[in-house]
N, C-alpha and C positions, 0 to 999 in steps of 0.2 A: 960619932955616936950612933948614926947611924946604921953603920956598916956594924958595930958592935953586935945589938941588938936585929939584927938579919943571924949574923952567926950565933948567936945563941940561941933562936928560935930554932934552926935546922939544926943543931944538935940534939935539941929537948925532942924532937919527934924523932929524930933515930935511935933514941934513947926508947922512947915509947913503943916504936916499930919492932924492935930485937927483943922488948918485952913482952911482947906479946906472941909472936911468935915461942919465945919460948914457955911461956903456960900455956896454950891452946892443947887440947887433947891430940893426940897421933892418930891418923885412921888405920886399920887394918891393913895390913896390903894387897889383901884380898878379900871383898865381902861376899858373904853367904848367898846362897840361894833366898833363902826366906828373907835377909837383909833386902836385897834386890828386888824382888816381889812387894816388898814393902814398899819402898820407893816408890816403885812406878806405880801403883794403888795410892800412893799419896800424891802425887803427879796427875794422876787420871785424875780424881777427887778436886785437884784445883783447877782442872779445865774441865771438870763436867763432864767427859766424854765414856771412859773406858769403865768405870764404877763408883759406887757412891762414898758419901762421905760418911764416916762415923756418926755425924749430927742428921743426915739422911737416915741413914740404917734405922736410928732409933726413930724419929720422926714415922718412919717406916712400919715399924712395927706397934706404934702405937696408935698408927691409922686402921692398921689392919683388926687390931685388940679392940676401937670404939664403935670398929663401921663394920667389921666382916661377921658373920656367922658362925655360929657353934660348927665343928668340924672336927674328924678323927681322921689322924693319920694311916699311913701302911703300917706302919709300925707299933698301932694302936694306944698312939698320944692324942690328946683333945688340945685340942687351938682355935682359932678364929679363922676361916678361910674370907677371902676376896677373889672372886671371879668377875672381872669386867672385860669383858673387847679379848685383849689378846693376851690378858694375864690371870693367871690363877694360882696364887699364894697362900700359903699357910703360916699363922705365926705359934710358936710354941713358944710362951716363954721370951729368951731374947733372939730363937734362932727361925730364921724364913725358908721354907723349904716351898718350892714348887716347878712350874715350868712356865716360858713364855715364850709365844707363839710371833716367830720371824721369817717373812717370809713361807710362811706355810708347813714350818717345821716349828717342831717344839723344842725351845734348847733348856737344858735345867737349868733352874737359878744357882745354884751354890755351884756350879761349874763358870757359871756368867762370872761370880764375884770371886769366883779362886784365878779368872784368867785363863783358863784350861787353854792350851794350844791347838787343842781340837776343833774347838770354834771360831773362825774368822774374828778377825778385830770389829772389820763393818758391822757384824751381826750382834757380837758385844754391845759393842757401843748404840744399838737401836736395841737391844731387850733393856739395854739400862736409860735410855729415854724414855722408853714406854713404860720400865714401871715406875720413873722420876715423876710422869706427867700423870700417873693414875695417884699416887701418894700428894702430888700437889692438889690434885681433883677433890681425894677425898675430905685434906685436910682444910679443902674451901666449899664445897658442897656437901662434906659431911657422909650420912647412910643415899643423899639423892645422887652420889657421883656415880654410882650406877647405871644413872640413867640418861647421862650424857651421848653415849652412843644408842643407835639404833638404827633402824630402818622407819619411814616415813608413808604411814599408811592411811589411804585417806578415806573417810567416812560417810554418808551419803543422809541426811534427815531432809524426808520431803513431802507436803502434803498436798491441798489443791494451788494454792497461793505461791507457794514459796518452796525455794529448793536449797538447802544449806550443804555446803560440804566444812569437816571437817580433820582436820590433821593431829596426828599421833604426836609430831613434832610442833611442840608449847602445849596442844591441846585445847585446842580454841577454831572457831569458823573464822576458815581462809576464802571464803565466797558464799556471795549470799545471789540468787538472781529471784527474780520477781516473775513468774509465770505469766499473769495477766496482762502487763504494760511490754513494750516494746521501744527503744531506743529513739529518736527520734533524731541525735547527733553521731553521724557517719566522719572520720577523718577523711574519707574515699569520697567524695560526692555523687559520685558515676555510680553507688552501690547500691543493687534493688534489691540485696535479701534485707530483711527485718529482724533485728534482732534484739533480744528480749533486754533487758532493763539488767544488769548487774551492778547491784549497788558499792561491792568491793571486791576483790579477787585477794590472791594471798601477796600479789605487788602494790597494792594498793591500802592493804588495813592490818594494822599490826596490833595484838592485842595479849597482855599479857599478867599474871598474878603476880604477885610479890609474897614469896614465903613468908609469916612471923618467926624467922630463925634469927639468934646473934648475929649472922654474916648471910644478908639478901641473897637470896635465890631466887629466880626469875624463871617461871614456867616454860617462857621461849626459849630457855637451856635445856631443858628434859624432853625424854620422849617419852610419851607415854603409849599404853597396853590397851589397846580399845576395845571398850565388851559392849554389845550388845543387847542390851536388857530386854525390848520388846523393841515394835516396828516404830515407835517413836520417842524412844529412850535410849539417851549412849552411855555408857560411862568410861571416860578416861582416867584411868589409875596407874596409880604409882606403887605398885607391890616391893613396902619395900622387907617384909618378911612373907613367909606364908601366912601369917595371920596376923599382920598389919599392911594397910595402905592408906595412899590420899589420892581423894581426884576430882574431878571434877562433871556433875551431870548433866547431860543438856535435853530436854525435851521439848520438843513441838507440837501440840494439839495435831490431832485430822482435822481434815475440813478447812476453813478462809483464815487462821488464824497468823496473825506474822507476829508473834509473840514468843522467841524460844525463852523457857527457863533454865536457870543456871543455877546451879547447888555446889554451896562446895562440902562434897563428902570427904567421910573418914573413918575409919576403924583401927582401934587399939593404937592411936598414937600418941598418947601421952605416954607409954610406956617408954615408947623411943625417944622421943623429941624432949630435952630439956631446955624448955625454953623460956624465960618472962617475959618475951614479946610479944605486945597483945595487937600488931597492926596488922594489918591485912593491904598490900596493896594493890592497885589495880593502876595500871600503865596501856594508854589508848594513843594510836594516832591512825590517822588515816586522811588518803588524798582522794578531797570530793572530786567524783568524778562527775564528765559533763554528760546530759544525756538531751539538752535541747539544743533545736538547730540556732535559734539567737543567745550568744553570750551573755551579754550585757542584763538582762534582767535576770539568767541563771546566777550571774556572779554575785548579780546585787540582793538575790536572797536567798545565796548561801551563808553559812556561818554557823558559828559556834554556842548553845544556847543552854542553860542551866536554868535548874529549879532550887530555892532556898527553902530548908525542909520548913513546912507551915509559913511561907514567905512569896515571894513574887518569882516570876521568870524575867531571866536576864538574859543579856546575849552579848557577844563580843563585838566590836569594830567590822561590819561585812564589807567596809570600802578598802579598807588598810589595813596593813600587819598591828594585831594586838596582843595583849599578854594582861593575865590578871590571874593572883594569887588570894583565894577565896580562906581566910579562916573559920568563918560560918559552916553550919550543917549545910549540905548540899542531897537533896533528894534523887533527880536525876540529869545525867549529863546528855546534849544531845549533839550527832554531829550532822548536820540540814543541808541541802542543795534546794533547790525551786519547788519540787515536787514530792519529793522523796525524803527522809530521815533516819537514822539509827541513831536509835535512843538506851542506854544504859541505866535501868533504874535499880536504886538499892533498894532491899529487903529494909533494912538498916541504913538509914542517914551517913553518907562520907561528912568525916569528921573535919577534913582541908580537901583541898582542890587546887591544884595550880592550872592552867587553862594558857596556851599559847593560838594564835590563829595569823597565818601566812599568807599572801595574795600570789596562786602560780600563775607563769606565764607559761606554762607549758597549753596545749593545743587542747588534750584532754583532760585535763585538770585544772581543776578551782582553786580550791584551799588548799592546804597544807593544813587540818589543826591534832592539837594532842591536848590528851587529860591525862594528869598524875593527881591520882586521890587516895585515900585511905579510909578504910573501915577499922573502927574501933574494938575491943574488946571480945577478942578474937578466941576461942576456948578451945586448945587442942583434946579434950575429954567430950564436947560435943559432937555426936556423930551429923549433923548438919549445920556448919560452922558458918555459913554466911549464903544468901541467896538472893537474887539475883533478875529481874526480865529485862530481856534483850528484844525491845522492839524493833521490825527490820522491813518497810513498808512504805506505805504513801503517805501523805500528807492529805488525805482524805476527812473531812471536820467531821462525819456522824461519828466513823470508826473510829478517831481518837477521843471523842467525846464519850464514845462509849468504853473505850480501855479505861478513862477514868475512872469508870464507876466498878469496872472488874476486877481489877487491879488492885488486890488489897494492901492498900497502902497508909494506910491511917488518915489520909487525907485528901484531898481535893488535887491529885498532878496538873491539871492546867495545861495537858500536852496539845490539847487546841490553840495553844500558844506560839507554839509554830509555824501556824498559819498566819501571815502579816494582814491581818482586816481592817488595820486603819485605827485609829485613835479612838478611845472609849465610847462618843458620841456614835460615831460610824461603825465599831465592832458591834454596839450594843443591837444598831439596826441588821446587821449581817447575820447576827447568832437568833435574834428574837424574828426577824421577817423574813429576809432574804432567803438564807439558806434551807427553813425548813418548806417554804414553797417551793425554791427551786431545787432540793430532792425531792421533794412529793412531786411534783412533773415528771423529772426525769423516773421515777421508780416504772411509770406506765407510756412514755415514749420516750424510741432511741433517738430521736433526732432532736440533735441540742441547739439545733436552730428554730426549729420548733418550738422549742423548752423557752430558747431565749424571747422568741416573741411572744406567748403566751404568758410569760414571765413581767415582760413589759405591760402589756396588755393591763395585767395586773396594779402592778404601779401606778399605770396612770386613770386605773377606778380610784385607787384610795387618795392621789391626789385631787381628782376630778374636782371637790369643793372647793380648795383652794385655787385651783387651775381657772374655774367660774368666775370664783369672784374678784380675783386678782383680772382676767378681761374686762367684767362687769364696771371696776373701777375705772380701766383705760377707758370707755364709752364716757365715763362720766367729764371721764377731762377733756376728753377730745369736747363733747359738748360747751363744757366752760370754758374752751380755749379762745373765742371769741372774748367774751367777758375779762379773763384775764388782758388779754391785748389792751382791753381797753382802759382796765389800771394801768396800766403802764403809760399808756399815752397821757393817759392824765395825771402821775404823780411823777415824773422825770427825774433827772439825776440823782446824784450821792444825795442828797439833801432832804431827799422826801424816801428815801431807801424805805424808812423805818412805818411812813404812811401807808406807800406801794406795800409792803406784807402784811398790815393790819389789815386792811381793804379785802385782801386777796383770803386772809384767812377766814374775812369774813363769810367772803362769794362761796368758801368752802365749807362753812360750816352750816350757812342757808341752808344748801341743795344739797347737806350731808355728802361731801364728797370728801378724800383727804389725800394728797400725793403719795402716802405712805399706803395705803389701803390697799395699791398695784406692785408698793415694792416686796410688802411685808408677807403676802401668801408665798412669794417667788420667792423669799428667803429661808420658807419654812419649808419648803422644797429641798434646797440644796444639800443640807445633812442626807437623804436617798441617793442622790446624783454623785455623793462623792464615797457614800458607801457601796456604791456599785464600781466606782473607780478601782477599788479596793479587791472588790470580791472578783469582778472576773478574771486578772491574772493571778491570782491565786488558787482557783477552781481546777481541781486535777480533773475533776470528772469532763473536763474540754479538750483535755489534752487528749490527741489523736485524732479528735471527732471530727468530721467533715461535712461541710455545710456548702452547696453549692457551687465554686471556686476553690472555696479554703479547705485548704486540706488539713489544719490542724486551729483549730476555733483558738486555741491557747498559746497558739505562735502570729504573730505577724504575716498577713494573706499578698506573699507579693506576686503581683502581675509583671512588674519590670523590676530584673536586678542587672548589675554590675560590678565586674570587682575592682579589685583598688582600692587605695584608701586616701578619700580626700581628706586634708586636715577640719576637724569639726562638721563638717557636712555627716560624714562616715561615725562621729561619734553621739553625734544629737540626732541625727535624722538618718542614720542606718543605709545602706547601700541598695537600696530596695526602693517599689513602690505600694505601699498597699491599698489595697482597690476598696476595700468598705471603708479604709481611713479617707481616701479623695472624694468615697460618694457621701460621708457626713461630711466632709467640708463643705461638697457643693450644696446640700442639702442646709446645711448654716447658713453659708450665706445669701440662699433664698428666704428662709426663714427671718434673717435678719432685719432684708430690706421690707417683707411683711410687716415686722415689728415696726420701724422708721416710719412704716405709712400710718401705722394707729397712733401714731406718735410726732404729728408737726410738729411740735416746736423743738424737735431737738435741733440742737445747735448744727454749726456746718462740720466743725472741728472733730466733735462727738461722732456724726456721720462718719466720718475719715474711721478712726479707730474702730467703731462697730465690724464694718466691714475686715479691716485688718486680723480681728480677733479670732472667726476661723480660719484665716489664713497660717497665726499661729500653733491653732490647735491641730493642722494637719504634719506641722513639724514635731509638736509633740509628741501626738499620737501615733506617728506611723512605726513606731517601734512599739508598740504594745499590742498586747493581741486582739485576734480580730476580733472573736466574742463582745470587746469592750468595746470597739469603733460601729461593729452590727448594732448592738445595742440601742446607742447614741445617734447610730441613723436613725434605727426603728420610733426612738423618743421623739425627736425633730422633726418625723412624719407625722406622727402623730398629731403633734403640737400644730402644726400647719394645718390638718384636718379639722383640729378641733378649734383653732381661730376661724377658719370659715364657718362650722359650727356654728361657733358663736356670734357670728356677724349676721347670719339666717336669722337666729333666733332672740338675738337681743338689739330689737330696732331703737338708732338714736331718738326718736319721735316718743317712745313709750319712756324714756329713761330723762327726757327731756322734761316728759309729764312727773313724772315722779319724783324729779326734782325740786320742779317748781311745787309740786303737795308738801314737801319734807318744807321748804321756805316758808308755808303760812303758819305751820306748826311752830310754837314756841321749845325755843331752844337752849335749854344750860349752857353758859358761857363754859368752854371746854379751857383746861388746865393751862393748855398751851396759850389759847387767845388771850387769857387773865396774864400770862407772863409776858406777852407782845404788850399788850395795853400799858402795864406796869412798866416795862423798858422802853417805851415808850413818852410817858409821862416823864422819868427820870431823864429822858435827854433832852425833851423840851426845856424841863426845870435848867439842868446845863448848861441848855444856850442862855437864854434867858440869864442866868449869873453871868455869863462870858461877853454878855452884850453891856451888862451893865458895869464891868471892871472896864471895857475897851470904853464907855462914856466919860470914865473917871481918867482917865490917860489925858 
């Protein structure tokens, strides 16, 4: 059965084979010339090489009819011409007449697609790349495929402060440097020229539009036509008739300003551009560069920082790689290193915002971050369609306190925001005390060491009251320290705890004295002490300055360094020594054991730890700059002057009298002694039940 159905299957396809050979058409026995031509034009066509395809041709000519120009032939036909790079076509109708340019010769088109023998095959096959990849050009960039080629011409806007260049190709600043500041991180360490502060180069800042067309175009694809309007006005344009363009203009005041404006202009293009896309976008990245000699607190305040239109300032992750996609208005986007900023503000609120920020490990680089934003409601019949300032500066707090106010922005920017001052309590003392004194010193002397102790100086008149009375206190207990001794000897253990404090609060409130009275001025103190923490590495105006040893107030003053990298030694206490950080150490803990003496009865344990405490703060501090360890020496001297001071002037003998006066006067039982009394009575009451259940047992 098998064998059956085997032989009946090879018969039914022989059957089928003989069939079809004989209906199959007969070829020629010779084909034509134009047959053959054919052929291998249908050949070429499916490997792309030799000519296009019929679905090309046309594609072809209707790129040419959307995007090319009015044009008359030799022959005096009217068509659309394209001229780009190395080709220059005409379309009449459905036929392309022109030349393009191979190798430095021009071969005709209609000879390219006839084959002609006369022209190499090589040279075929690259006029027919070249005008495949301008028809692909144009049918994805549209009338701007134009302007994919060109030459790269770079532009020069500069005033007293700042020196911008910019490029033909995308049309946007590829370097910005800062005239006034100076570098202070060298990869070479051996290197003694100086050089100036560049905030980005064109390896470093990529910056770019987003067309509102159907299919995104991206200005870092075009080149653009750079005119020169005046000595501080550019315009980058995109001529894409003679009497239409788009572009972009960038101006920069004379004078200190680091403020370019950015316009995006336009003329007569809604005639050309059919478009209902009303977005506008703008694409930012750039790698913060390093420009101080210590890492570690460049890195730790750089980052990524934005404004919510009529909203708060935020900022990304500065320890770690972060990412946040913002659907709120966003006002201005900023990208920050320690000192320095570039700040993008809109005319017009961006509508989203996606926001990445990267940690490099590279040597001269920080961050990695990018912005992808969009502006709204985008009007190609607008001859100023969106605008723009490009902050590109210090982190200086008068100067950006004062962009705020110039800066017509409908609202309040908050670009002093970029300056880290510490927590509400402690900004609020930096913006309202601190920094308006220590510019007003610094506007009439240069030396910031100066600046600093006069600054101090300062400080410690407005604490002076409390600095007085907060001593004045310490006298008083040292006096009663006898007296307390003596409760104690006579109410002992757990048992009378609650007597021994009633007693003691009495002795206190006799002779008007209170333990809290020495804590409480010292703690109204600390909000200054920790906004000064704040304000000096953050103070640009220290950076470079030199004080005595220290060559840079804003860097870390070391006397002894080392390389190498010990584990945590190298990451908490830096590979250095710095010499105002060691002389406020030693200076603590002189100051300390002063304090131990106005103060017998601290314990022995407490002792131990007192002493230990500058000892931590030189591990702290030696990585911070020196302005803030000067400072803090300057404070501790002070404070050490001002306890002898006070020991001159406030004799235990007159304090002794005054106390014993305040004891004859009649005295309101104070809040606290009423609740000792009161917990008191209640635990008696206590025992008292607890004795009489244990009776009943």
């Amino acid at each position: 059965m098998k064998d059956k159905n085997t032989i009946i299957g090879l018969v039914l396809m022989a059957l089928v084979f003989f069939a079809f050979s004989w209906l199959a058409p007969k070829p020629s026995e010779t084909p034509s010339a134009e047959e053959r031509e054919t052929a291998v034009k249908e050949t070429a066509a499916e490997t792309g090489t030799d000519s296009l395809s019929a679905t090309e041709r046309q594609w072809l000519v209707k790129n040419i009819a959307d995007n090319g120009v009015p044009s008359v032939t030799a022959d005096g036909r009217h068509g659309m011409r394209v001229n780009q790079g190395d080709v220059d076509l005409t379309a009449v109708g459905d036929s392309i007449s022109g030349t393009v340019r191979v190798k430095g010769q021009l071969l005709d088109w209609g000879k390219v697609m006839a084959a002609d023998a006369s022209i190499p095959a090589a040279d075929q096959r690259a006029a027919v790349m070249a005008v495949r990849n301008i028809s692909n050009a144009m049918g994805r960039y549209g009338r701007f495929s134009q302007f994919l080629t060109g030459t790269d011409t770079i532009v020069k806007l500069e005033n007293d402060v700042i020196s911008l260049q910019l490029s033909s190709h995308g049309g946007v600043p590829t370097r910005a440097e800062l005239l006034k500041y100076d570098t202070e991180y060298s990869a070479d360490e051996t290197a003694k020229v100086r050089r100036r502060v560049v905030i980005f180069d064109e390896s470093s800042n990529r910056m770019a539009f987003t067309l509102p067309l159907p299919q995104e175009i991206s200005t870092s694809d075009l080149h653009f036509t750079p005119k020169v309007v005046n000595d501080s006005t550019v315009l980058m344009a995109l001529y894409l008739t003679p009497d239409s363009w788009w572009g972009l203009e960038y101006t920069l005041p004379k004078g200190d300003s680091y403020v370019l404006g950015i316009r995006v202009r336009q003329h007569n293009m809604a005639q050309l551009v059919q478009s209902n896309v009303r977005n506008l976008g703008v694409n930012w990245e750039q790698d913060v560069r390093r420009q101080e000699k210590g890492r570690m607190f460049e890195e730790r305040n750089s980052g990524l920082y934005y404004k919510y239109a009529g909203g708060s300032v935020e900022n990304l992750s500065e320890n770690k790689n972060d990412s946040e996609e913002r659907q709120a208005k966003v006002r201005w986007i900023a990208f920050k290193n320690q000192f320095f900023s570039s700040v993008l503000i809109s005319d017009r609120p961006f509508n989203t915002a996606d926001f990445t920020s990267e940690v490099l490990k590279k040597s001269d680089y920080l961050k990695h971050l990018t912005a992808t934003a969009v502006v709204n409601d985008y009007d190609w019949n607008a001859p100023e369609a969106a605008k723009f300032s490009y902050f590109i500066g210090p982190n200086l707090y008068p100067m950006l306190s004062h962009l705020d106010k110039s800066i017509d922005a409908g609202e309040d920017l908050n670009l002093t925001r970029l300056i880290p001052l510490g927590w509400t309590l402690f900004r609020w003392i930096n913006t309202i005390l601190i920094i308006p004194v220590f510019s007003f010193l610094g506007s009439f002397i240069s030396n910031y060491g100066i600046v600093i102790l006069l600054l101090t100086l300062f400080i410690k008149l407005i604490l002076f009251p409390l600095t007085f009375k907060s001593f004045k206190s310490q006298a008083k207990m040292r006096v009663l320290a006898p007296d307390i001794q003596a409760i104690n000897e006579k109410y002992p253990g757990q048992e009378n705890a609650m007597k021994r404090q009633q007693k003691t609060m009495e002795l206190y409130s006799k002779a008007g004295a209170s333990p809290m009275s020495g804590c409480l001025p010292m703690l109204l103190q600390m909000p200054i002490l920790f906004a000064m923490f704040t304000f000096f590495p953050s103070a640009i105006e220290l950076r470079g300055k030199s004080f005595l040893w220290a060559h840079d107030l804003a860097a870390p003053d070391a006397i002894i360094s080392w390389s190498g990298n010990i584990p945590l030694v190298t990451e908490y206490f830096g590979n250095h020594i710095s010499l105002f950080c060691l002389l406020m150490t030693v200076v603590n803990i002189l100051y300390t054991r002063i304090n131990m003496q106005n103060s017998p009865s601290t314990m022995p344990g407490m002792k131990w730890m007192m002493y230990l405490m500058p000892v931590f703060f030189l591990v702290f501090f030696n990585n911070y700059a020196a302005g803030l360890s000067y400072y803090y020496f300057l404070s501790l001297l002070i404070t050490i002057v001002q306890t002898y001071a006070f020991r001159y002037f406030i004799k235990e003998d007159k304090v002794r009298a005054e106390m014993a006066e305040n004891a004859k006067k009649p005295r309101k039982k104070s809040g606290l002694m009423a609740r000792l009394e009161e917990a008191q009575r209640q635990q008696q009451q206590m025992l008292r039940e607890q004795e009489k259940r244990n009776k009943k047992r």
